[in-house]
LOTI-97949 format. One record per residue (C-alpha): x negated, y negated, z. Coordinates in pm, 1 decimal. Example, Ala and Ser with C-alpha at 12.3 -4.5 7.8 and 13.67 -1.06 7.14 Angstrom:
<nodes>
<node <-1230.0; 450.0; 780.0>>,
<node <-1367.0; 106.0; 714.0>>,
</nodes>
This chain:
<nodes>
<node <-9948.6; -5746.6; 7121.1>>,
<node <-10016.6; -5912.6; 7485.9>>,
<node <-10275.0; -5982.4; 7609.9>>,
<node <-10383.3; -6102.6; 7995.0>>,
<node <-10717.8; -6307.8; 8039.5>>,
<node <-10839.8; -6336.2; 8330.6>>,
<node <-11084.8; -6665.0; 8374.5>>,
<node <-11131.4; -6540.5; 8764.4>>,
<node <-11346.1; -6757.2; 9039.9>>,
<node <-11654.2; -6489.4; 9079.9>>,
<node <-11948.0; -6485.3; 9287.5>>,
<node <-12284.8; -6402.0; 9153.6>>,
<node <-12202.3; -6030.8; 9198.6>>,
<node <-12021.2; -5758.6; 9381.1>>,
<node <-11703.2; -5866.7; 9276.1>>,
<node <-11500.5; -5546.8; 9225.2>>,
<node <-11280.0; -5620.3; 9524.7>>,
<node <-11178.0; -5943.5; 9379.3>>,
<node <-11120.1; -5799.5; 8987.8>>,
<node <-10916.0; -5501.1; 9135.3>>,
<node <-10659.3; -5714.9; 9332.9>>,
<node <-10638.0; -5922.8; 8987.1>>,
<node <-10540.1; -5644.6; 8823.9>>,
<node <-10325.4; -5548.6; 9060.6>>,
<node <-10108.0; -5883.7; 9092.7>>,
<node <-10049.5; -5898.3; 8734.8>>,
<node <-9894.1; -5555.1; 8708.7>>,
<node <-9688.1; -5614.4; 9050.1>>,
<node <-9388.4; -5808.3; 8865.3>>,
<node <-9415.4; -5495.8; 8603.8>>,
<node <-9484.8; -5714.1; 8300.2>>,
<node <-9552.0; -5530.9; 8005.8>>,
<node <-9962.2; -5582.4; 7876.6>>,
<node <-10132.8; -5442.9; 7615.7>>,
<node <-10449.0; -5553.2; 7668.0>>,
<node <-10676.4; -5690.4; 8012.4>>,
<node <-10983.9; -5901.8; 7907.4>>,
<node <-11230.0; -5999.0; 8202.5>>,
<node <-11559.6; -6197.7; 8075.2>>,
<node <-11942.4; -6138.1; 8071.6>>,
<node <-12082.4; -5962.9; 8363.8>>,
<node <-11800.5; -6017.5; 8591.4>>,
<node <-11781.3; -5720.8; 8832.5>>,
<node <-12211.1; -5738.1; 8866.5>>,
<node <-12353.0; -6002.2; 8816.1>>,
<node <-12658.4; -6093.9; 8623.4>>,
<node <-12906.0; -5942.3; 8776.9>>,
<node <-12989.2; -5560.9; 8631.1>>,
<node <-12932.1; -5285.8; 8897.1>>,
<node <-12863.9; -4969.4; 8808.4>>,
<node <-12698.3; -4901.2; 9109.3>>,
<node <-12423.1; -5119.4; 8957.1>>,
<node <-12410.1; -5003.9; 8596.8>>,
<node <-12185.1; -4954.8; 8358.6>>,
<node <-12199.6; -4555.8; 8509.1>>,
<node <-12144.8; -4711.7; 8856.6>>,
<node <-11806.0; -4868.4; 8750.6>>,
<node <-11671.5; -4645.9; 8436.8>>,
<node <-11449.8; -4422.4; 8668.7>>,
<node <-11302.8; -4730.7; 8870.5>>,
<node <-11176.9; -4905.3; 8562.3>>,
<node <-11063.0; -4591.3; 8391.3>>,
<node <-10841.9; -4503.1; 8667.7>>,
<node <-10675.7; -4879.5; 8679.5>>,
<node <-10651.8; -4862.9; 8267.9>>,
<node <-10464.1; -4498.7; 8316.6>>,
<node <-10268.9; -4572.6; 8677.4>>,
<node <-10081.1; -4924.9; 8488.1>>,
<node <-10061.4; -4746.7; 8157.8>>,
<node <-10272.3; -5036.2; 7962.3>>,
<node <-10596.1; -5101.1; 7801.7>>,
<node <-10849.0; -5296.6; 7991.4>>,
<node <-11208.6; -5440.8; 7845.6>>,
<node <-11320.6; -5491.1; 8209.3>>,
<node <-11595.8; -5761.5; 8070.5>>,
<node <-11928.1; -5600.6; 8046.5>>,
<node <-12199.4; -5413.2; 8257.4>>,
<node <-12619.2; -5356.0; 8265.7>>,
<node <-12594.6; -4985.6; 8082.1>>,
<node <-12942.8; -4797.5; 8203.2>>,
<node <-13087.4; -4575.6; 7867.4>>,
<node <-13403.6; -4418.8; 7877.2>>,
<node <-13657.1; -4703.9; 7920.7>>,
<node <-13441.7; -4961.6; 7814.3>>,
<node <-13106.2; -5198.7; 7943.6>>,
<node <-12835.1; -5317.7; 7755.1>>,
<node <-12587.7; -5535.2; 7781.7>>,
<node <-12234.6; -5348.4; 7752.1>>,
<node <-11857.6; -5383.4; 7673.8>>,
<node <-11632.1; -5079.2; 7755.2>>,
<node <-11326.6; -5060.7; 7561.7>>,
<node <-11080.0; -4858.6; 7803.1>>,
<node <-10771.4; -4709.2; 7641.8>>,
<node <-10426.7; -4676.8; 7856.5>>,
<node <-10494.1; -4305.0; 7975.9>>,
<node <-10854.5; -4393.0; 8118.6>>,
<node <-11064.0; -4275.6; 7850.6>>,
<node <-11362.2; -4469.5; 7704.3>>,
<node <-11245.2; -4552.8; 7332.3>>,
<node <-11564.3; -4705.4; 7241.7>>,
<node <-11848.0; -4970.7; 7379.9>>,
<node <-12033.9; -5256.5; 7232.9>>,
<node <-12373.1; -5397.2; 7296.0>>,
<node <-12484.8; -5751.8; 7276.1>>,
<node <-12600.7; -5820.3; 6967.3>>,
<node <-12789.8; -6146.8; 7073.0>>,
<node <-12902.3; -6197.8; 7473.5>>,
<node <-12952.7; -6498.9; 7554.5>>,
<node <-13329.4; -6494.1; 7534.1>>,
<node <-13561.2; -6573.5; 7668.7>>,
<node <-13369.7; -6614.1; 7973.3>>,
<node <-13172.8; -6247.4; 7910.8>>,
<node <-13573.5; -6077.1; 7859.8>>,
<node <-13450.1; -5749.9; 8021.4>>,
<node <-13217.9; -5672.2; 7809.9>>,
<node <-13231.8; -5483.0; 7483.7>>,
<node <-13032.2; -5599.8; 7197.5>>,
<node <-12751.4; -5357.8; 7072.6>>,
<node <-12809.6; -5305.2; 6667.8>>,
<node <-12496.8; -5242.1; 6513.8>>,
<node <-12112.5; -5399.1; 6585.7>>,
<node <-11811.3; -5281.0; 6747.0>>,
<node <-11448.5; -5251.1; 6594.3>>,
<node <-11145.1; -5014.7; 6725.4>>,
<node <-10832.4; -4980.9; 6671.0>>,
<node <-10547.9; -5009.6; 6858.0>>,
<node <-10237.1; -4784.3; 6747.3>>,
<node <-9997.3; -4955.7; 6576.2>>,
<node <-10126.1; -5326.0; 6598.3>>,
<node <-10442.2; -5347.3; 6445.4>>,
<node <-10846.6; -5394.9; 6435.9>>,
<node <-11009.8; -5526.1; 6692.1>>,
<node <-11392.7; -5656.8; 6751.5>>,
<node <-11596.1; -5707.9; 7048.0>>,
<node <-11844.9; -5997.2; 7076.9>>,
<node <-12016.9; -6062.4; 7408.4>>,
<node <-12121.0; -6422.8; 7476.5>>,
<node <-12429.0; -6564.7; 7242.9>>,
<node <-12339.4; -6368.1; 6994.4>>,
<node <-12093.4; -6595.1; 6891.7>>,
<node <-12342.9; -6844.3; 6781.9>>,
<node <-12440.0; -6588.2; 6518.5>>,
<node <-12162.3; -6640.3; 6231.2>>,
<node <-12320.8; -6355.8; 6032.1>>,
<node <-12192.2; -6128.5; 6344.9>>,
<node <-11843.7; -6263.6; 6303.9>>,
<node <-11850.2; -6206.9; 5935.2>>,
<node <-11919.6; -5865.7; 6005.9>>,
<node <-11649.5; -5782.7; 6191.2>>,
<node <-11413.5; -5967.1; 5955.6>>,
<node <-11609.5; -5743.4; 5660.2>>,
<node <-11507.8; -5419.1; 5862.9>>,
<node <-11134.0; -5517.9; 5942.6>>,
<node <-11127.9; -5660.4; 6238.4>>,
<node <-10825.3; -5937.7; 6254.1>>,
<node <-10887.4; -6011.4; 6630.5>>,
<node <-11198.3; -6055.1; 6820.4>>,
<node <-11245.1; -6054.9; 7199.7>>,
<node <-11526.0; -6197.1; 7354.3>>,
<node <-11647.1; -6180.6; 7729.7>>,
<node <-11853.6; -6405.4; 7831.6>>,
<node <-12054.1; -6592.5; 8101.6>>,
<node <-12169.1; -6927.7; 8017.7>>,
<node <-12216.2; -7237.2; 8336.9>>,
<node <-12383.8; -7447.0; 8075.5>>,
<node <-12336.6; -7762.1; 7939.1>>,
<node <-12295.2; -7653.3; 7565.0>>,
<node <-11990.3; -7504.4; 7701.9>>,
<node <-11769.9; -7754.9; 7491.2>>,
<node <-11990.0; -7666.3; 7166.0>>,
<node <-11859.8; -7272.1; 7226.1>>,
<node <-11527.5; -7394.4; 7220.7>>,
<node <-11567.4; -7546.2; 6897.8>>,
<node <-11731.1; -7271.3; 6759.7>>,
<node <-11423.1; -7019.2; 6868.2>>,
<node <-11205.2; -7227.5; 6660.4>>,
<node <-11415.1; -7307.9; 6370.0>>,
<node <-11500.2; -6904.3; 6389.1>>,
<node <-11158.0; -6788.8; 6414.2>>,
<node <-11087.9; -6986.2; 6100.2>>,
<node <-11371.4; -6865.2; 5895.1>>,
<node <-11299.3; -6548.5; 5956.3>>,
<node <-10876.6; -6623.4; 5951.1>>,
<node <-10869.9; -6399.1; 6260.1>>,
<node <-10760.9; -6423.0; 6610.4>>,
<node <-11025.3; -6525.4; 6866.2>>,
<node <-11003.4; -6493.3; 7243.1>>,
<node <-11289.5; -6567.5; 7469.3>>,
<node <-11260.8; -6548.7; 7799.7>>,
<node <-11534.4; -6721.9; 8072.7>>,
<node <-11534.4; -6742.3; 8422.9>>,
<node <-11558.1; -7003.9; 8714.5>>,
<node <-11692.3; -7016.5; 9045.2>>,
<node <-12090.1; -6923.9; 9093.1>>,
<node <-12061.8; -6747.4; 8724.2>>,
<node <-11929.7; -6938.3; 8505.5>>,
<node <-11826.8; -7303.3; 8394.3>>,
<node <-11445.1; -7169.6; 8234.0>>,
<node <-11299.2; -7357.6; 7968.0>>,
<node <-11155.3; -7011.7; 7800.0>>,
<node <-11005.8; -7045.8; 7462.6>>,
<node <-10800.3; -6827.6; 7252.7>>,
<node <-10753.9; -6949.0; 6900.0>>,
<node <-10499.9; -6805.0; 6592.5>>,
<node <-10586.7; -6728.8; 6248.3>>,
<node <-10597.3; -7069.0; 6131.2>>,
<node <-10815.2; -7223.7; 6407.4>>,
<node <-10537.2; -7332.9; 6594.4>>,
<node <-10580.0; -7356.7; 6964.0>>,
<node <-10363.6; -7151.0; 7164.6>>,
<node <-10468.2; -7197.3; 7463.0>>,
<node <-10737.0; -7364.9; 7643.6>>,
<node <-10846.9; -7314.4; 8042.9>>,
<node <-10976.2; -7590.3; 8243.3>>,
<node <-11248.1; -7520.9; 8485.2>>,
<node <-10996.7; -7404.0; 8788.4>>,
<node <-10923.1; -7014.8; 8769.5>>,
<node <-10678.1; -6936.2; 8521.8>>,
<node <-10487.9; -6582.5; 8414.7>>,
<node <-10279.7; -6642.4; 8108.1>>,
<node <-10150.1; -6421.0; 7810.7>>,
<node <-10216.3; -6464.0; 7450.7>>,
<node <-9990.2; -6305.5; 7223.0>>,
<node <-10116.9; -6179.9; 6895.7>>,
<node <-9913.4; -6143.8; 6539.8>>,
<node <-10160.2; -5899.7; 6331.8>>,
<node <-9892.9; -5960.8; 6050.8>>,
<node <-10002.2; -6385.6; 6080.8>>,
<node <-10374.0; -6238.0; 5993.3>>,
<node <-10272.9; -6029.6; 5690.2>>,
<node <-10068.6; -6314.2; 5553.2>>,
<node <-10354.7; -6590.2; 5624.1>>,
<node <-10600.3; -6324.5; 5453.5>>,
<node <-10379.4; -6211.9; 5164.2>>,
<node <-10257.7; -6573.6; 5098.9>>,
<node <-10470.9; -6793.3; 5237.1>>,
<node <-10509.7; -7045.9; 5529.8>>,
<node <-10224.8; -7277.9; 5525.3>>,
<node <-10177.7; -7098.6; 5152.5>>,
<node <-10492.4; -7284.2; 5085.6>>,
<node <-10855.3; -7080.2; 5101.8>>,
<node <-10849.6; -6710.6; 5106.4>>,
<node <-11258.8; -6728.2; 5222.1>>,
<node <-11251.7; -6341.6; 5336.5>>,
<node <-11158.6; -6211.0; 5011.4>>,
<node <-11381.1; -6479.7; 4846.1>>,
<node <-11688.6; -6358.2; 5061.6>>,
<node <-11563.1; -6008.0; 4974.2>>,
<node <-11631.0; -6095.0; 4604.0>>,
<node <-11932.0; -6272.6; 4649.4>>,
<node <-12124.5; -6166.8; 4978.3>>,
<node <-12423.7; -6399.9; 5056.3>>,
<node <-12592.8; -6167.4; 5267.8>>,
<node <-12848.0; -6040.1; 4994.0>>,
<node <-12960.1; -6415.4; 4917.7>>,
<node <-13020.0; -6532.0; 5236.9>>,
<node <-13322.9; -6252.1; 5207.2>>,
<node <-13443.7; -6331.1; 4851.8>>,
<node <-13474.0; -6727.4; 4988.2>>,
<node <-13664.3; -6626.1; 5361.7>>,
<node <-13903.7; -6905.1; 5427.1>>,
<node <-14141.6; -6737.3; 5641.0>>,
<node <-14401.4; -6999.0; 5654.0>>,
<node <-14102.3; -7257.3; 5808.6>>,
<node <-13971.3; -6994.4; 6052.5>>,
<node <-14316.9; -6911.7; 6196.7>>,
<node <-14344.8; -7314.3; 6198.2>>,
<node <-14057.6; -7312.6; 6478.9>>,
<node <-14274.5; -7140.5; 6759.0>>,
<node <-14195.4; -6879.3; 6993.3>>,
<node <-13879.4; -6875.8; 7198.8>>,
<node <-13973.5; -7076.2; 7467.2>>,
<node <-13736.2; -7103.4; 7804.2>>,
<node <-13651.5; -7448.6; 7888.5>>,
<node <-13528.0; -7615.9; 8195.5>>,
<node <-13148.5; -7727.0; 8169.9>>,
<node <-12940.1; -7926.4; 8333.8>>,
<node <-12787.4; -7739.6; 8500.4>>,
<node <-13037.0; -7603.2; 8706.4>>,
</nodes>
């Protein structure tokens, strides 16, 4: 399976034009993709308008996922519901039709305090490669979201994001330690420019680095061996620790409740939103 990432130079929003002619140049030499990845609120922006929602954009991206005959995860878009915004991933299948969509799991709070937080994860699969899972951004930084995609199958998982931060570097190092953890692929793709600070990674089964992006744009293709993930699973990392099936006979999950300190948690305070760096 091939897949393009596209670590594009964005501005803050209204970047369709720019993503479309992307798109556009990789398909011109008629190389044969799978899969298009774009990161966290690329064609937007940050800022919620639901003038340029997930609704707004939908058709746009279908018809480039059905016109070059691949699928496309176009990075992710404000979706308006009732009272309430989330932050969503469309998963586009190669005849233009919305497979499936996942919602942040985490924002970045407090700084992300419109948005509401998406309460259960996202797998698909794609015919006759595998299971895939959607992260978006922070919710990388939650390992128990990781381990649930690994728990329902998925052996790859993509992950738009936007981060201009300095704990860039500290992502990176999570991607790898995640992707062997969960002896899966991991491919997350940032941005540069006014969005984000790049440095996209892509990582294989056994946390090895595949490729890494500077902070200059950057469109490269990962290729991914679903075959290397059922070996590293069935037989173990380097034929060493076979931690999904170990997990699998042993989940954690239920003592992590029974051992809850509530009094220490409630110590730590309310979120609070700091000034950083970078700002």
């Amino acid at each position: 399976m091939k897949i393009k990432c596209l670590q594009l130079s964005l501005n803050k929003e209204d970047n369709e034009l720019r993503i479309i002619e992307s798109i556009q140049k990789i398909f011109s030499s008629n190389q044969s993709i799978d899969l298009v990845v774009l990161s966290e609120l690329a064609v937007a922006g940050i800022k919620p308008n639901e003038e340029k929602s997930l609704s707004t954009f939908l058709p746009l991206f279908s018809d480039l996922a059905k016109k070059y005959s691949t699928w496309l995860i176009p990075g992710t878009f404000h979706e308006f519901e009732d009272d309430v915004i989330y932050n969503t991933c469309p998963v586009i299948n190669n005849e233009g039709n919305l497979v499936t969509k996942a919602r942040k799991l985490y924002p970045w709070l407090p700084y992300e305090n419109q948005i509401t937080p998406g309460n259960e994860i996202c797998t698909f699969e794609y015919p006759g490669a595998g299971i895939i899972g959607v992260h978006i951004c922070y919710d990388l930084w939650f390992p128990e979201t990781s381990r649930a995609l690994a728990m329902a199958g998925a052996e790859l998982i993509i992950n738009p994001t936007l981060t201009p931060t300095q704990d860039r570097e500290i992502e990176t190092i999570m991607v790898r330690a995640t992707a062997a953890q969960q002896q899966c692929y991991y491919v997350d793709i940032n941005s540069v420019g006014e969005q984000g600070c790049g440095k996209s990674i892509a990582c294989d089964p056994e946390g090895n680095v595949l490729h890494i992006s500077n902070h200059q744009e950057d469109i490269f293709t990962i290729e991914v061996d679903f075959d290397l993930v059922r070996n590293s699973r069935k037989n173990g990392i380097m034929g060493l620790g076979q931690n999904l099936k170990s997990y699998r006979d042993n989940p954690f999950s239920s003592m992590i409740e029974e051992k809850r300190n509530e009094n220490y948690l409630e110590s730590l305070g309310e979120l609070i939103q700091q000034k950083h760096k970078d700002e």
